[in-house]
PDB file with one MODEL, atoms N, CA, C and O in Angstrom:
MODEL        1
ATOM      1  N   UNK A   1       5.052  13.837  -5.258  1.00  0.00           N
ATOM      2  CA  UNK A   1       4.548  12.882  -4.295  1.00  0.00           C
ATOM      3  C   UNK A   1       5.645  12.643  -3.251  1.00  0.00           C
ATOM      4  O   UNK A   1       6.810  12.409  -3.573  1.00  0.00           O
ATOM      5  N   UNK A   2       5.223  12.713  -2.007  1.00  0.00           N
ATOM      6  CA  UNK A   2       6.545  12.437  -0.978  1.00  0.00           C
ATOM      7  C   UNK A   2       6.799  11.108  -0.796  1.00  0.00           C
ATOM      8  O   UNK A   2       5.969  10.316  -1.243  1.00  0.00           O
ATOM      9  N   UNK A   3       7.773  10.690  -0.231  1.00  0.00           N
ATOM     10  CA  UNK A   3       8.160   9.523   0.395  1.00  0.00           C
ATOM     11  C   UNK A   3       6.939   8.211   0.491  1.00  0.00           C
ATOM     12  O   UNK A   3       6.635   7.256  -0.224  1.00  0.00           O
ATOM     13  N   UNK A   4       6.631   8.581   1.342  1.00  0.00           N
ATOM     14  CA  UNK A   4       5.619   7.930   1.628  1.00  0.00           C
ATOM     15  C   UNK A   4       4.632   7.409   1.002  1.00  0.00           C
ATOM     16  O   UNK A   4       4.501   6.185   0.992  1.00  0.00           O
ATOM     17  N   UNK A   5       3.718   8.264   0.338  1.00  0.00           N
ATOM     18  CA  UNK A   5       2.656   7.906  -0.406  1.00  0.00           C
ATOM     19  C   UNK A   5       3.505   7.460  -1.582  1.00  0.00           C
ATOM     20  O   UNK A   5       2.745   6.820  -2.309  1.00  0.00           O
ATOM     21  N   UNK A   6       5.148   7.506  -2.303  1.00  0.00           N
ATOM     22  CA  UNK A   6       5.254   6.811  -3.089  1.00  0.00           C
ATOM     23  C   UNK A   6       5.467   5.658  -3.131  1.00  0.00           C
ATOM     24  O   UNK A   6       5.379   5.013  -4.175  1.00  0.00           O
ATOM     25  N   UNK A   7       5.893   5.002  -1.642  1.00  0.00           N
ATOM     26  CA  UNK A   7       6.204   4.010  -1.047  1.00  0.00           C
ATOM     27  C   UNK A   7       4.673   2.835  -0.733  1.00  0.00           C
ATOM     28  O   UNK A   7       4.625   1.612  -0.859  1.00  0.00           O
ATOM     29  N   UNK A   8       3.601   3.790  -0.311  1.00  0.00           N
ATOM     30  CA  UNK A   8       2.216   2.992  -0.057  1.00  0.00           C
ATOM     31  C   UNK A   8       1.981   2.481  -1.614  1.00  0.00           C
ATOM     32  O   UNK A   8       1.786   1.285  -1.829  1.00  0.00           O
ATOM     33  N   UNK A   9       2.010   3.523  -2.770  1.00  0.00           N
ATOM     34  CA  UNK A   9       1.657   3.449  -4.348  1.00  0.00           C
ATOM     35  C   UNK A   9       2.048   2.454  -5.302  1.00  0.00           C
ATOM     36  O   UNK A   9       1.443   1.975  -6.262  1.00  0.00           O
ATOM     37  N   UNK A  10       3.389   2.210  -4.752  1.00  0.00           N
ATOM     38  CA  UNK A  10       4.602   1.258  -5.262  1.00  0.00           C
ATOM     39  C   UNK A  10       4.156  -0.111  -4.392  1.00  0.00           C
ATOM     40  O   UNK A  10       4.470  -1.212  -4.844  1.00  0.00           O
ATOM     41  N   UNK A  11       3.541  -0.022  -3.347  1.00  0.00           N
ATOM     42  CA  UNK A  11       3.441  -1.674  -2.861  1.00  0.00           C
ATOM     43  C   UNK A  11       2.171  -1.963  -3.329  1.00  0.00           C
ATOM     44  O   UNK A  11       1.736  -3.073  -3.020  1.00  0.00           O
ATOM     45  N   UNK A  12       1.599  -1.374  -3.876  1.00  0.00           N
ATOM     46  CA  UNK A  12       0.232  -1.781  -4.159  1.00  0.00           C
ATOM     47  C   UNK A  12      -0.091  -1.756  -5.684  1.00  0.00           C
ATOM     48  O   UNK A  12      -1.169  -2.265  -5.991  1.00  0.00           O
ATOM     49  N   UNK A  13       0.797  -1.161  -6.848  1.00  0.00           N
ATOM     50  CA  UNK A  13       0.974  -1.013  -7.883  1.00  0.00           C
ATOM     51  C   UNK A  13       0.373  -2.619  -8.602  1.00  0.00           C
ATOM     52  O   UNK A  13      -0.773  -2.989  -8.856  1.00  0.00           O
ATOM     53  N   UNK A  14       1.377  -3.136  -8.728  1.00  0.00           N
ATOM     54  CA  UNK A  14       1.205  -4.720  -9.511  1.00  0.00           C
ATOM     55  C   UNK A  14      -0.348  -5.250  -9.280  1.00  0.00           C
ATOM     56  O   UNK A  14      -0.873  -5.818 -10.238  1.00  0.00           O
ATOM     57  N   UNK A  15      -1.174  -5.080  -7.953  1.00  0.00           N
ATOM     58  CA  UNK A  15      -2.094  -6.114  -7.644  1.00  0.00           C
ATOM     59  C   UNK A  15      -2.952  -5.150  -8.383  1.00  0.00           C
ATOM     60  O   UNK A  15      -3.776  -5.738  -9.084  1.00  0.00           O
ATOM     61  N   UNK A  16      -3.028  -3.643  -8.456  1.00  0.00           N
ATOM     62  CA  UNK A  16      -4.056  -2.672  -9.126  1.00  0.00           C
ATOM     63  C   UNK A  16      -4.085  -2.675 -10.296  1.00  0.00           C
ATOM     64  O   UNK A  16      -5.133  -2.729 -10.939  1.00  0.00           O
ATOM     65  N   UNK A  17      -3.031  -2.622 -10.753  1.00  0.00           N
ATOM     66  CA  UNK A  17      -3.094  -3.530 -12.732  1.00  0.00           C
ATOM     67  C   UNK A  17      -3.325  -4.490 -12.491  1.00  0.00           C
ATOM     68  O   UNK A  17      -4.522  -4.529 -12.780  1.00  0.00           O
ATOM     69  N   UNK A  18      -3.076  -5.399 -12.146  1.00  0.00           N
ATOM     70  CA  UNK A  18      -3.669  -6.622 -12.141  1.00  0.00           C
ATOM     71  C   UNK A  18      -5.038  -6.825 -11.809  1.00  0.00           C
ATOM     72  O   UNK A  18      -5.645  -7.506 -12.635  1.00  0.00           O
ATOM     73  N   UNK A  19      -5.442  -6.579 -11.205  1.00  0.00           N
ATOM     74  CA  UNK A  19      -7.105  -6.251 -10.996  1.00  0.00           C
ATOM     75  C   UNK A  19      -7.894  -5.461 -12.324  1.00  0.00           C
ATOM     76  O   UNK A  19      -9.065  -5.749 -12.571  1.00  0.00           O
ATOM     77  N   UNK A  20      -7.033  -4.284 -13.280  1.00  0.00           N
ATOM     78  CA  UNK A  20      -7.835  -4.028 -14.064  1.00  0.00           C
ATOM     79  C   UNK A  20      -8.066  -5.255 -15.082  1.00  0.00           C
ATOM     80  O   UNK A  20      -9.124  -5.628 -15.590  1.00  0.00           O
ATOM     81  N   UNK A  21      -6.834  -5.745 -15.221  1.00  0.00           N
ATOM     82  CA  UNK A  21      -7.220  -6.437 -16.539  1.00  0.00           C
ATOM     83  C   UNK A  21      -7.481  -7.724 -15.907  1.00  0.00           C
ATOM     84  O   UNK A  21      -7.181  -8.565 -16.755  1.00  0.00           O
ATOM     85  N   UNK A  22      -7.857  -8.262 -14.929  1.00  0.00           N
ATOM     86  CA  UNK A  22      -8.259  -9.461 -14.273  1.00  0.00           C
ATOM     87  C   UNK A  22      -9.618  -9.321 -13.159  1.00  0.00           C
ATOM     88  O   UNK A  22      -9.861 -10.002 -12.162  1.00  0.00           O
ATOM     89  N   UNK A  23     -10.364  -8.189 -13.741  1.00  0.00           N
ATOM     90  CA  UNK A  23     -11.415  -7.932 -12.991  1.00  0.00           C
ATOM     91  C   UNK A  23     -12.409  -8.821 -13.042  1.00  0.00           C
ATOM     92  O   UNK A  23     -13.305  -8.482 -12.268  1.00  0.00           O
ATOM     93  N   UNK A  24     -12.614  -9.678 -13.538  1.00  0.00           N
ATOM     94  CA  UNK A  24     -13.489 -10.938 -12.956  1.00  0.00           C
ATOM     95  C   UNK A  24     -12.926 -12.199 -12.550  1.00  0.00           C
ATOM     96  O   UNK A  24     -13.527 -13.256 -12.739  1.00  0.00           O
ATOM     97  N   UNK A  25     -11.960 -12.141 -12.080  1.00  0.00           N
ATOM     98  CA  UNK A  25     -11.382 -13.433 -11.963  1.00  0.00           C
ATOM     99  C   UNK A  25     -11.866 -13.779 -10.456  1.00  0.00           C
ATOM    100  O   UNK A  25     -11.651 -12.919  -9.601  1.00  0.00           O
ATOM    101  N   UNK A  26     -12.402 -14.788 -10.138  1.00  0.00           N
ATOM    102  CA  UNK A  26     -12.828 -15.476  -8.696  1.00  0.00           C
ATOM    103  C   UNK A  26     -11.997 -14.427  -7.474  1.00  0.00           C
ATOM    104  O   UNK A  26     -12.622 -13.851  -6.584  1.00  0.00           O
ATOM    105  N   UNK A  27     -10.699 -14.346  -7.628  1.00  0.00           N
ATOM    106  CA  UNK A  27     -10.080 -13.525  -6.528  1.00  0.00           C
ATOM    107  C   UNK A  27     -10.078 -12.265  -6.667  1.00  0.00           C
ATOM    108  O   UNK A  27      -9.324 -11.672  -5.895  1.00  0.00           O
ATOM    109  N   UNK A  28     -10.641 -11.668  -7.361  1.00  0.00           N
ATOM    110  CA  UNK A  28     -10.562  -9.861  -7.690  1.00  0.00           C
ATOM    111  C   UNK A  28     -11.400  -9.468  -6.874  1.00  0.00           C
ATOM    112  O   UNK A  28     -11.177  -8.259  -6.811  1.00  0.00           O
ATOM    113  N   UNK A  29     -12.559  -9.788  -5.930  1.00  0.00           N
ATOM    114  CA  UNK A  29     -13.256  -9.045  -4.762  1.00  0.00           C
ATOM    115  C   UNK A  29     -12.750  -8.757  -3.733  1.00  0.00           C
ATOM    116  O   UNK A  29     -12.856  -7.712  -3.092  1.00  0.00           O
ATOM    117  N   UNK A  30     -11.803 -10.254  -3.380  1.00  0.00           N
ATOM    118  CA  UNK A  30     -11.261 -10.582  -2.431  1.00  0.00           C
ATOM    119  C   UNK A  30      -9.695  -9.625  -1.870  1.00  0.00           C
ATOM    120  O   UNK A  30      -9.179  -9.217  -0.829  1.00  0.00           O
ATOM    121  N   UNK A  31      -9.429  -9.644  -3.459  1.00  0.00           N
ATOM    122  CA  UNK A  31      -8.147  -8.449  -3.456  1.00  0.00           C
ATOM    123  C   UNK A  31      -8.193  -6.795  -3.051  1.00  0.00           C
ATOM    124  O   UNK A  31      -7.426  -6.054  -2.437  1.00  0.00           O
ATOM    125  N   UNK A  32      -9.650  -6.599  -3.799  1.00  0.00           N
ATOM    126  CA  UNK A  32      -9.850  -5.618  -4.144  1.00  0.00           C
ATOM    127  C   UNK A  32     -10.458  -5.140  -2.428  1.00  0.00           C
ATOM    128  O   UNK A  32     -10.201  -4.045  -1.927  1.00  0.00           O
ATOM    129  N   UNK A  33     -11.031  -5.895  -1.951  1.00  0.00           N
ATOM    130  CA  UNK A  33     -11.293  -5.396  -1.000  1.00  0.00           C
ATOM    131  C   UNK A  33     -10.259  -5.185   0.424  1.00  0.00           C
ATOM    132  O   UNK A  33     -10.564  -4.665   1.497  1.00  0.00           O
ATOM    133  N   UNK A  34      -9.165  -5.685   0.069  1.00  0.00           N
ATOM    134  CA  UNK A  34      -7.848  -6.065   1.140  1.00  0.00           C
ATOM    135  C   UNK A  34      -7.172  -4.759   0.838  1.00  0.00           C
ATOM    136  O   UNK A  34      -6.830  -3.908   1.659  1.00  0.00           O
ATOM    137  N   UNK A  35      -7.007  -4.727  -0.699  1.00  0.00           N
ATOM    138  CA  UNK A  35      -6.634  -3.146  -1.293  1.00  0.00           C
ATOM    139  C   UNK A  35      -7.066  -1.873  -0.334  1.00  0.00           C
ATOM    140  O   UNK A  35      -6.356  -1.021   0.198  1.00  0.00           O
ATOM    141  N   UNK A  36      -8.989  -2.127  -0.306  1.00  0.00           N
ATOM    142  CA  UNK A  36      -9.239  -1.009   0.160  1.00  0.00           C
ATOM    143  C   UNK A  36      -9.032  -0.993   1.397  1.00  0.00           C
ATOM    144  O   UNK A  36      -8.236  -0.065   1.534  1.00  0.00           O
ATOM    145  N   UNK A  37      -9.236  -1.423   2.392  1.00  0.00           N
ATOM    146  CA  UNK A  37      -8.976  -1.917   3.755  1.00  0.00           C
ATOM    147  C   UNK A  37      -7.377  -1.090   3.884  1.00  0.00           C
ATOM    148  O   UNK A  37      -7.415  -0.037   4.520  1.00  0.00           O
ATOM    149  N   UNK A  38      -6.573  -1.338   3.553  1.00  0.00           N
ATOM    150  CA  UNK A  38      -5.387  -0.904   3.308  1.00  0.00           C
ATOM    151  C   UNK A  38      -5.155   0.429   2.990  1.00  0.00           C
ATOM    152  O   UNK A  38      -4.290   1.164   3.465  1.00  0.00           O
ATOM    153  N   UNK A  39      -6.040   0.697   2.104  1.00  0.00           N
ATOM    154  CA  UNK A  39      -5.843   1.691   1.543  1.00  0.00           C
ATOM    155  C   UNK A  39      -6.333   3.155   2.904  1.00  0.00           C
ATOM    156  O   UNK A  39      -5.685   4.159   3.200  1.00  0.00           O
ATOM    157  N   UNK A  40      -7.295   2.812   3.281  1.00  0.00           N
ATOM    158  CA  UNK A  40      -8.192   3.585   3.909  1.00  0.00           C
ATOM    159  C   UNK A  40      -7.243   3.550   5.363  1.00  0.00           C
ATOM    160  O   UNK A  40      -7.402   4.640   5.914  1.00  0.00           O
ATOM    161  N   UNK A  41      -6.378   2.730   6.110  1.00  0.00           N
ATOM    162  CA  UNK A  41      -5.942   2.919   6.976  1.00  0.00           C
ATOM    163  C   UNK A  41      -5.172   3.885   6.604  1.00  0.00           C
ATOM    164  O   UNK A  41      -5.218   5.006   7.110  1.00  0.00           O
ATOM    165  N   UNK A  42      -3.922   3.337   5.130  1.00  0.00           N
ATOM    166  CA  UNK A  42      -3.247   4.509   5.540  1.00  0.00           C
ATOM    167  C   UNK A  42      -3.752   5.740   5.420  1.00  0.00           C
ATOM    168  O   UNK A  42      -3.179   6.519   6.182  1.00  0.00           O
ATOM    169  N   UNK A  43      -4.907   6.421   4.531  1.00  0.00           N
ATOM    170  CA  UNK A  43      -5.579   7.359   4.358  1.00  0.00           C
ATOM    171  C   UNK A  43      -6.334   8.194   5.456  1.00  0.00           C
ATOM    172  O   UNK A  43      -6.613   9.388   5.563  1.00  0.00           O
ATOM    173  N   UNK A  44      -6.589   6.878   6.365  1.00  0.00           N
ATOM    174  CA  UNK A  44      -7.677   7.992   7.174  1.00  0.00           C
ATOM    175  C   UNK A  44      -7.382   7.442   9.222  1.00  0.00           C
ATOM    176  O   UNK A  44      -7.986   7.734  10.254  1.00  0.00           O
ATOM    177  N   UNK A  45      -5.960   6.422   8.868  1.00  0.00           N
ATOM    178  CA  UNK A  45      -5.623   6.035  10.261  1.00  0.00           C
ATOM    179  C   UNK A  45      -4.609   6.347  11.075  1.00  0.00           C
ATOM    180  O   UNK A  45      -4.664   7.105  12.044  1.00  0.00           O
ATOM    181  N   UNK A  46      -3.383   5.567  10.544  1.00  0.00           N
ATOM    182  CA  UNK A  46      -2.588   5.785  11.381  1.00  0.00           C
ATOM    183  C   UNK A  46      -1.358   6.689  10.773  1.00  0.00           C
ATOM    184  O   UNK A  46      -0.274   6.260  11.169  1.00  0.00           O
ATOM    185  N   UNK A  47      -1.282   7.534  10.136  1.00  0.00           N
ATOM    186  CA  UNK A  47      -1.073   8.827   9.552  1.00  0.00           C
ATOM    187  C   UNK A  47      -1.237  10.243  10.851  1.00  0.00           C
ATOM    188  O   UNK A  47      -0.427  11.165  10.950  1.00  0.00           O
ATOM    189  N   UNK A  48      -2.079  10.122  11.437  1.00  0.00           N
ATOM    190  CA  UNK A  48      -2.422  11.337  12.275  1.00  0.00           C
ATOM    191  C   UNK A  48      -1.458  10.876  13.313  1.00  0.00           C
ATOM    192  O   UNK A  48      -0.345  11.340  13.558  1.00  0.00           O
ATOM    193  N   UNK A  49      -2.129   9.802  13.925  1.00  0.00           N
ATOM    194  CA  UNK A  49      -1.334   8.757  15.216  1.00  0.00           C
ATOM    195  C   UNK A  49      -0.190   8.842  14.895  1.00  0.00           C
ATOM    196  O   UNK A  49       0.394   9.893  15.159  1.00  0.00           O
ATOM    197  N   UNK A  50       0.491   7.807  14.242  1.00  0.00           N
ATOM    198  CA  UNK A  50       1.917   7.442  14.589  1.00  0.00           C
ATOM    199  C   UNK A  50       2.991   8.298  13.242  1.00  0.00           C
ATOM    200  O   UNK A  50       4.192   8.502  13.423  1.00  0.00           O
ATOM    201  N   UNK A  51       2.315   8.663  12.063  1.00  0.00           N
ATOM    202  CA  UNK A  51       3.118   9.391  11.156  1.00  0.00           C
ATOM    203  C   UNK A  51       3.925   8.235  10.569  1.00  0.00           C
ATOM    204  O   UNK A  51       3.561   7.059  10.559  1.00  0.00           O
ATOM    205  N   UNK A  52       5.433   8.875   9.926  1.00  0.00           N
ATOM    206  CA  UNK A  52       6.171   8.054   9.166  1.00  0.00           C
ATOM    207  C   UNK A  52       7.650   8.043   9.876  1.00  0.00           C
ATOM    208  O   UNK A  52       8.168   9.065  10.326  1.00  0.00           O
ATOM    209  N   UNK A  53       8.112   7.055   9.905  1.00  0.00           N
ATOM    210  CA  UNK A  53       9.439   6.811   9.749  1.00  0.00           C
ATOM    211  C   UNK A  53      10.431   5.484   9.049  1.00  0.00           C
ATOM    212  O   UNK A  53      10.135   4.292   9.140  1.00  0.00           O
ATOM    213  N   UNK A  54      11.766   6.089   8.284  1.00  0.00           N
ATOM    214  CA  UNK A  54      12.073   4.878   7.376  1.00  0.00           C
ATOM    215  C   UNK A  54      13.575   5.258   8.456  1.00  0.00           C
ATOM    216  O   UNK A  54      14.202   6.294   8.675  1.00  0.00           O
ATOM    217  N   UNK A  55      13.690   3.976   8.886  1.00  0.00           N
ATOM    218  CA  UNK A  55      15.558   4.286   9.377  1.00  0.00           C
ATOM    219  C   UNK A  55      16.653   3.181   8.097  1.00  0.00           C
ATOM    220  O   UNK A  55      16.124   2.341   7.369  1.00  0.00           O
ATOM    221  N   UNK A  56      17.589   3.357   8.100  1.00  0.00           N
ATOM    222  CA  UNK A  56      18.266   2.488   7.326  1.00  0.00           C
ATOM    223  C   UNK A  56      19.505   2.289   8.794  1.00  0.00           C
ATOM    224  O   UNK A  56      19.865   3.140   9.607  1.00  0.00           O
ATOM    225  N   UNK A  57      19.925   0.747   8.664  1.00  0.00           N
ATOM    226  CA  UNK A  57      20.473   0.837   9.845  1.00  0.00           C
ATOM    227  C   UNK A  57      22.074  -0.273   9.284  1.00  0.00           C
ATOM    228  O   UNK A  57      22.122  -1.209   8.486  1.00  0.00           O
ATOM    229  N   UNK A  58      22.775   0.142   9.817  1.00  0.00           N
ATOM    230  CA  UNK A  58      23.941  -0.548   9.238  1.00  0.00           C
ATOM    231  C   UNK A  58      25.240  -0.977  10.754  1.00  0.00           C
ATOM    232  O   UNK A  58      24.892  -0.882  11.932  1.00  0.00           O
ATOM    233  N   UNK A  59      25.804  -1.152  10.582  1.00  0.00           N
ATOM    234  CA  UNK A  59      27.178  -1.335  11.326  1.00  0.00           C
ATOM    235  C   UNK A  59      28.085  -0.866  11.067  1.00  0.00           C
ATOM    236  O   UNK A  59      28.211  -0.635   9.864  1.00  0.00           O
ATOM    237  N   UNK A  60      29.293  -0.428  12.032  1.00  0.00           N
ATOM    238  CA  UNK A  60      30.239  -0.110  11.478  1.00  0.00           C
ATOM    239  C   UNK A  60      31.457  -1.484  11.233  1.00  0.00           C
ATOM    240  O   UNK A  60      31.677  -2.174  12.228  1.00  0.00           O
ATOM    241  N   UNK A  61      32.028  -1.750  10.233  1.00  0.00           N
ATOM    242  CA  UNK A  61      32.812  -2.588  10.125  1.00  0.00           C
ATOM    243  C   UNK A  61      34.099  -2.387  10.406  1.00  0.00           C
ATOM    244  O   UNK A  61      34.909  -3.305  10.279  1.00  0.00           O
TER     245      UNK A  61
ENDMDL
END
């Protein structure tokens, strides 16, 4: 898995277990659907458009 998609996988990890074993709880539609929303941009949006970049940025001391 590259960069990226391990980076989208990893921010979204905790709320997706959490949704299995909390699948009826009053807020699990609400999540679940923010999930997909999310999910589908990065899948089918701005991936083509703008791509990826991570900078790490520091100073020199």
């Amino acid at each position: 898995m590259a960069n990226g998609e391990e980076f989208e996988s990893g921010m979204v990890a905790d709320v997706e277990e959490w949704l299995l074993s909390h699948g009826d709880h009053p807020e699990a539609d609400e999540l679940r659907a923010k999930l997909d929303a999310q999910r589908n941009i990065w899948l089918r949006g701005h991936r083509d458009v703008m791509g990826f970049a991570y900078l790490t940025l520091g100073r020199v001391s």
